[in-house]
C-alpha positions in Angstrom: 112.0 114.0 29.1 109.8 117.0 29.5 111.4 120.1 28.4 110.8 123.0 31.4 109.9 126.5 30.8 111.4 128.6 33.9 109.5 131.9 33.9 108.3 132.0 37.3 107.3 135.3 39.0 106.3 136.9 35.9 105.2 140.8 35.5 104.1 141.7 32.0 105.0 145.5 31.4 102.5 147.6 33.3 101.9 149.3 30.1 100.3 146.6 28.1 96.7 146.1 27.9 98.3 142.2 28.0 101.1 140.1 27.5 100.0 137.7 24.4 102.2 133.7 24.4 101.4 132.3 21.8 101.8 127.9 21.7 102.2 126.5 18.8 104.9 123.9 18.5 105.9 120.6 20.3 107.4 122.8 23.3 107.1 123.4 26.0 105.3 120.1 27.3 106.0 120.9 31.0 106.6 123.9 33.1 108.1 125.0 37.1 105.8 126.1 39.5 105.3 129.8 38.7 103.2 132.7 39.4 101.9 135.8 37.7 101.6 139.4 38.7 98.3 139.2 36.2 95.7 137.3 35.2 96.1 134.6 32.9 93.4 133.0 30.8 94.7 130.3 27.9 92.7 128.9 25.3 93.4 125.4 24.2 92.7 125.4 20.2 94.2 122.1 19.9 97.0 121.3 22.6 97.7 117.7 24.2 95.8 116.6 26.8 97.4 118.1 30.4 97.5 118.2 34.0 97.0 121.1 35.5 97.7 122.1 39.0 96.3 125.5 40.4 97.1 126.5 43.9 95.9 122.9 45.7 93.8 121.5 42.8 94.6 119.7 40.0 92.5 118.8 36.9 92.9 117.8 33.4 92.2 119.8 30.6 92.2 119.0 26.9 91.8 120.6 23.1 88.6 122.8 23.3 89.3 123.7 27.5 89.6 126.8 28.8 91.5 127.5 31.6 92.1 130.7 34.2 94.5 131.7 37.0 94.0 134.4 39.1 97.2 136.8 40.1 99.7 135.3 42.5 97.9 131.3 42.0 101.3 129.0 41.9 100.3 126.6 39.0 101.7 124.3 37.1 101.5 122.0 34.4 102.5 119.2 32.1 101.4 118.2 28.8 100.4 114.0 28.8 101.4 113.5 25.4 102.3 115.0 21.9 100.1 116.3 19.1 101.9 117.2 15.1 100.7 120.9 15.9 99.9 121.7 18.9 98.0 125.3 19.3 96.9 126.9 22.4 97.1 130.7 23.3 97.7 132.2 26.8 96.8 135.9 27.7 98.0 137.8 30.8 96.2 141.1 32.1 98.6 142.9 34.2 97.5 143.4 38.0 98.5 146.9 37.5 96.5 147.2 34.7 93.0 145.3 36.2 93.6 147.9 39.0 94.1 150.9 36.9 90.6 149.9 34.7 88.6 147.6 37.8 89.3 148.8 41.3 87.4 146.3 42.7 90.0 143.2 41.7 91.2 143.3 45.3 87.7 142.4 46.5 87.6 139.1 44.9 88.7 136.8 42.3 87.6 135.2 38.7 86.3 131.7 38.7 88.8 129.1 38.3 86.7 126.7 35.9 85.4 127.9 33.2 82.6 126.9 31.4 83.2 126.8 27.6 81.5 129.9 27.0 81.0 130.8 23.5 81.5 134.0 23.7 85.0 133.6 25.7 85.9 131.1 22.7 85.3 133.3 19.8 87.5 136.0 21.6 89.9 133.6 21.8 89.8 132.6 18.4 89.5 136.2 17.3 92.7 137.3 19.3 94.8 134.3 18.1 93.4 135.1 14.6 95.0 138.6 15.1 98.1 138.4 16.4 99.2 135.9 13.6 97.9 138.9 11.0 99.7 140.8 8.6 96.8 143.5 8.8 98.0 147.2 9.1 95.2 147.5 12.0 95.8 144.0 13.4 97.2 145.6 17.0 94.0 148.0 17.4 91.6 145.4 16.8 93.7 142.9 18.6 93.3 145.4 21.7 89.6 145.9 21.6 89.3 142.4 21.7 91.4 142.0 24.5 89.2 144.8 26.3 85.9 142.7 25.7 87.8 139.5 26.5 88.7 141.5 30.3 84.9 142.8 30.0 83.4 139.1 29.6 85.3 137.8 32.8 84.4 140.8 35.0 80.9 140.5 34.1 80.2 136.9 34.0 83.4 135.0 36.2 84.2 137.5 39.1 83.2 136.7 42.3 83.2 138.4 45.4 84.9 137.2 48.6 81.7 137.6 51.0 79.4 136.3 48.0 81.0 133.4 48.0 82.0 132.5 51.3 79.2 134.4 53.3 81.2 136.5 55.6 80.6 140.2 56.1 83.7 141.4 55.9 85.9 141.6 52.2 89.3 139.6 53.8 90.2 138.8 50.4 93.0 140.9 48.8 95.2 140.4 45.9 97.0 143.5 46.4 98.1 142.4 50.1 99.6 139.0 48.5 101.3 141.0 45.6 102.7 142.9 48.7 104.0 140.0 50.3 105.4 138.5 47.3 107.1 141.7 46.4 108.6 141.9 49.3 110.0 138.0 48.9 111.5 138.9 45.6 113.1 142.2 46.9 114.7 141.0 50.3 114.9 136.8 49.5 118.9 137.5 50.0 118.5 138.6 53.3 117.5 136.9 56.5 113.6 137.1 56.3 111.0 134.6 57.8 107.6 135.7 58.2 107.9 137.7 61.5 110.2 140.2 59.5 107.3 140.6 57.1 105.1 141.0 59.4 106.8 143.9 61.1 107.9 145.5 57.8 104.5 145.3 56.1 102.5 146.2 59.2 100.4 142.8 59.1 100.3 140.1 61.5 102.0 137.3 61.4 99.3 134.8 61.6 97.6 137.1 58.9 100.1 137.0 56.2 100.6 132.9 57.2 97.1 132.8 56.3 96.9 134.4 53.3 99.9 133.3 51.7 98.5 129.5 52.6 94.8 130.1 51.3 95.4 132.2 48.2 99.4 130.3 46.8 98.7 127.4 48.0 102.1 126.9 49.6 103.5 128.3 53.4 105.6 131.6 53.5 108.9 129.7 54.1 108.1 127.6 51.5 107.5 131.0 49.3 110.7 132.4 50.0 112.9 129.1 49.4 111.0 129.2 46.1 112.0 132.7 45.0 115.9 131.5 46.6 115.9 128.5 44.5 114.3 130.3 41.0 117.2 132.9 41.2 119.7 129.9 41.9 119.1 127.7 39.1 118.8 131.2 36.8 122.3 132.0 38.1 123.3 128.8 37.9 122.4 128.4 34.1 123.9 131.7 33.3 127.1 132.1 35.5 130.0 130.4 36.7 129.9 131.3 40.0 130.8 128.8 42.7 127.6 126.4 44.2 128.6 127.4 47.7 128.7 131.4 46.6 125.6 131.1 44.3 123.5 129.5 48.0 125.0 132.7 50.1 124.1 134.8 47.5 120.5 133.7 46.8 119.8 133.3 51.0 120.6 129.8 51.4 123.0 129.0 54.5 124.8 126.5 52.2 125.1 123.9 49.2 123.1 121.2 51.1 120.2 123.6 52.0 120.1 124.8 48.3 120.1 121.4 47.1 116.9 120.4 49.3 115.1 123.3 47.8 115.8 122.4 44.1 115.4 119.3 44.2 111.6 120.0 45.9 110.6 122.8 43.4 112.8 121.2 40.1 113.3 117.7 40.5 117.4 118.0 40.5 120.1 119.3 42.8 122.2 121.9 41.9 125.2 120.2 39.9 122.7 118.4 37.4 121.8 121.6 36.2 125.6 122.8 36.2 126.1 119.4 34.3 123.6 120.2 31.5 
């Protein structure tokens, strides 16, 4: 059975110039749906064969691949089979951060499918080379070639919203879906649906339906059941709490409802995760 890494809704400290994973043993070979508050680029060195599912498309990648995710994508993915030593190395640019350094980020997004650019590649290489280094100036250099890494995809993988699609008008915005999703994460207790959004983030509702739909990949109710059911299996693995008092307090009406969720998004009800 795959073994499931559960870091969805991750937000690498504003104050990195990136959050650095390295990959390199037989685990994880699956993983939730999940999104970033950055942009994630990993490198497969030499990693099993896996699918990959980004927002509504799903492709297979392999040793040699790279592969990129823009801030607030869901994705997914699951590793087809084993290899002795496995390598791959994933790097996430805070959205902070690509704001702070590249205020146009909210005007469009990086290409999803790379190219195996040799330049990209012997960043990669360089960075993993790096961070595995004993060298007193291992971090500095490590840094700069995070910087040219960032540099490389703004230059040669960014895209503008109107380029590509031909309107006139910039509708694309990744700070407006980081404002939505904040707001999910902050208030998914309470009693929200998308008209309460709406009215507390000054959009419309059809506008924020939209979004959410064309840039996750998923609907807002399904986005908020998501967050519900991340923070019920968390407290569900790391508390004793009741089922039925875990659903109120995560904004489920009740057990049954909570199970629906999990089993959607995790493949189990609540008590087979109590069980483990």
């Amino acid at each position: 059975m795959a073994t499931i890494l559960n870091h969805q809704n991750i937000e690498p400290d504003a104050g990195l110039v990136a959050k650095i994973i390295a990959h390199d043993t037989q685990t994880p070979s699956a993983n939730e749906l999940h999104w970033h508050q950055a942009l994630e680029i990993t490198f497969m060195l030499d990693w099993p064969e896996s699918v990959i599912v980004i927002g509504q498309n799903r492709v297979i990648h392999k040793s040699g691949d790279i592969w990129l995710v823009n801030p607030m994508q869901i994705h997914n993915y699951q590793a087809l089979y084993k290899t002795a030593a496995p390598k791959a190395l994933t790097i996430l640019f805070p959205y902070n951060f690509l704001a702070a350094v590249y205020e146009d980020i909210s005007l469009g997004y990086f290409e999803i499918n790379l190219q195996r650019r040799d330049d990209l590649w012997r960043l990669g290489n360089d960075i993993w080379s790096l961070y595995r280094s004993d060298r007193k100036d291992a971090k500095v250099l490590q840094d700069i070639r995070l910087l040219q890494l960032l540099q490389e995809l703004v230059a040669y993988h960014f895209r503008y919203r109107d380029e590509v699609d031909g309107h006139n008008e910039l509708t694309f915005s990744v700070g407006r879906t980081a404002e939505i999703t904040n707001f999910v994460m902050t208030h998914f207790a309470d009693e929200i649906n998308t008209d309460l959004i709406a009215r507390q983030l000054n959009y419309s509702e059809a506008y924020i339906a939209r979004l959410v739909k064309s840039e996750m990949g998923i609907t807002v109710t399904q986005l908020i059941n998501l967050v519900r059911a991340d923070h019920a299996k968390h407290l569900i693995d790391t508390t004793d709490y009741r089922l039925a008092d875990i659903a109120v307090q995560v904004g489920f009406k009740n057990v049954k409802n909570m199970n629906r969720w999990m089993k959607r998004y995790f493949g189990n009800g609540s008590k087979s995760f109590r069980n483990q």
